[in-house]
C-alpha positions in Angstrom: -31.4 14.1 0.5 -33.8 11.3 0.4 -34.0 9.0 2.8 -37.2 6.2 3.9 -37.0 7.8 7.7 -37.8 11.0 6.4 -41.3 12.0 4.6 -40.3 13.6 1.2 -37.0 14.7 0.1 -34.7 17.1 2.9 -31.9 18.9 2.3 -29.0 18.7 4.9 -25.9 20.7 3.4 -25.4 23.6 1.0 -22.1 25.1 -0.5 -23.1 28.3 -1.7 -19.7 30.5 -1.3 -19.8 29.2 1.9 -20.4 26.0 4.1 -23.7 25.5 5.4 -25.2 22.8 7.4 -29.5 22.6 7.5 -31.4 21.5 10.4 -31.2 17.9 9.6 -30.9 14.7 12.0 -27.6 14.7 10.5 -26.8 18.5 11.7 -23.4 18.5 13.9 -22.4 15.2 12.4 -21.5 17.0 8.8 -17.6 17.7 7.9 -17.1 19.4 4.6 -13.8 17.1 2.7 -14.4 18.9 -0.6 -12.2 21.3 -2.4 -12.5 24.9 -2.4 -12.5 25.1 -6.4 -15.8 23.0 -6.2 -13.8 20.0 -8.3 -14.8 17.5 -5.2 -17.7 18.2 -3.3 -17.7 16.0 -0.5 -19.0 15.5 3.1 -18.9 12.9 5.6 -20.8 11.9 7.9 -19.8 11.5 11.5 -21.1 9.1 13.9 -22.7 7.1 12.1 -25.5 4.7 13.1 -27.6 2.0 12.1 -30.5 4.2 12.2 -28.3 5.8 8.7 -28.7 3.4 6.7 -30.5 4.1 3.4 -30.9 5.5 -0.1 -29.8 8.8 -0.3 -29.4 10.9 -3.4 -27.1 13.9 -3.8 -27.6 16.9 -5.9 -25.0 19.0 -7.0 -26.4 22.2 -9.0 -22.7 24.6 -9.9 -23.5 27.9 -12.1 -20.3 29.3 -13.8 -20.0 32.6 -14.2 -18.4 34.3 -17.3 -18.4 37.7 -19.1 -20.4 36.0 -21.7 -22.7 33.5 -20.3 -23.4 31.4 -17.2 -23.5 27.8 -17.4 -25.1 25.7 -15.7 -24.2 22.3 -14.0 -26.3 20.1 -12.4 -25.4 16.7 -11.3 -27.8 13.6 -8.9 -26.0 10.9 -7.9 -27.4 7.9 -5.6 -25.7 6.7 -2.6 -26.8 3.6 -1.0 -25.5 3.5 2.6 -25.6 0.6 4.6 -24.5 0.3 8.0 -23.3 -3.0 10.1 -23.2 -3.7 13.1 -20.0 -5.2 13.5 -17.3 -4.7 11.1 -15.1 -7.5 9.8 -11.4 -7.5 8.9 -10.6 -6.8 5.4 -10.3 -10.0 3.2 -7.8 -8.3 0.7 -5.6 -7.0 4.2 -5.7 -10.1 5.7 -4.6 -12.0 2.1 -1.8 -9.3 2.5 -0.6 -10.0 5.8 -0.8 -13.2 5.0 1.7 -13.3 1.5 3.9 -10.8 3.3 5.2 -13.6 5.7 4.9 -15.8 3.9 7.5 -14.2 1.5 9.5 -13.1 4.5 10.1 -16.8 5.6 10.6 -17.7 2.3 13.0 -14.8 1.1 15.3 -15.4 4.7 15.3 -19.1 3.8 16.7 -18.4 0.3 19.3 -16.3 1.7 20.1 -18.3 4.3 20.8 -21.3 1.7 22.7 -18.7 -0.5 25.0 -17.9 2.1 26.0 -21.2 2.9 26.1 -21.9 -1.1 28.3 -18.7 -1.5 31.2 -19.7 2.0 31.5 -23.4 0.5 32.3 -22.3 -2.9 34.7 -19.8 -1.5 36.5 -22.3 1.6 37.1 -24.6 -1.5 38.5 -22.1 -3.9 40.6 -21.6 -1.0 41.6 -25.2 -0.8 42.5 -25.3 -4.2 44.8 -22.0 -4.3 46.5 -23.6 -0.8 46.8 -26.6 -2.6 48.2 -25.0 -5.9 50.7 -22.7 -4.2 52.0 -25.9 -2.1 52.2 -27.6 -5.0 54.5 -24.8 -6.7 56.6 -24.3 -3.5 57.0 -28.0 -2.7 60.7 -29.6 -3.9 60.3 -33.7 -4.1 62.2 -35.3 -1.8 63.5 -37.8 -4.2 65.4 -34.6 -6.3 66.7 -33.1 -3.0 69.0 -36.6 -2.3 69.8 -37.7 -5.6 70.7 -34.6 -7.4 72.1 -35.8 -10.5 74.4 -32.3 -11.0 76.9 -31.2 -8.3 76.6 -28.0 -7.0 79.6 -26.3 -7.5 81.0 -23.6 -5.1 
């Protein structure tokens, strides 16, 4: 770990078949998040201040060991950490809060118009079948007093 508070370079963690925190200014603040396989090799920092912020680089150094040979990994990344004082809200949250009721509104609007849409086009398909059957049912008048053929008995 490098870091401009500190005079040279200073080593705070090491995974060596175990967890390990160094006397550091970051000792007690240090939570291990990496895997026990050694695929992620990851810590966080606790309690974090604006005293933190900085350029930090981490080393990773893994040695494999096999019947035949014993390879060795070795990995520096650099981290620049920068701490605020005051954290704002997400942009890319807020934009989603934002669409969600906006669609919401929207989607209960189209529903709403759909369900009136849907009960008038059923109330007059049910006019028109009233309407047909009475229509079928219904003897004129006019044939009922002038029948042109006697009933016979």
């Amino acid at each position: 770990l490098t870091s401009p508070f500190f005079s040279g370079p200073l080593q705070i963690y090491e995974f060596n078949n175990e967890k390990r925190e160094l006397e550091s200014p970051f000792q007690g603040r240090l939570e291990w998040n990496g895997s026990a396989d050694m695929q992620d090799v990851s810590i966080s920092v606790l309690n974090i201040s604006l005293n933190d912020s900085g350029i930090y680089t981490c080393n990773v150094t893994r040695e494999f060991l096999f019947e035949t040979h014993r390879p060795i990994f070795t990995s520096s990344t650099l981290i620049h950490l920068t701490v605020l004082k005051d954290a704002g809200r997400d942009l890319t949250a807020l934009i989603s809060a934002i669409m969600m009721y906006i669609l919401l509104v929207f989607l209960t609007l189209w529903l709403l118009i759909e369900m009136v849409y849907c009960y008038r086009k059923v109330s007059k398909a049910e006019e028109v079948a009233q309407e047909n059957a009475t229509n079928y049912l219904a003897i004129p008048s006019e044939n009922k007093e002038n029948c042109a053929l006697p009933v016979e008995e």
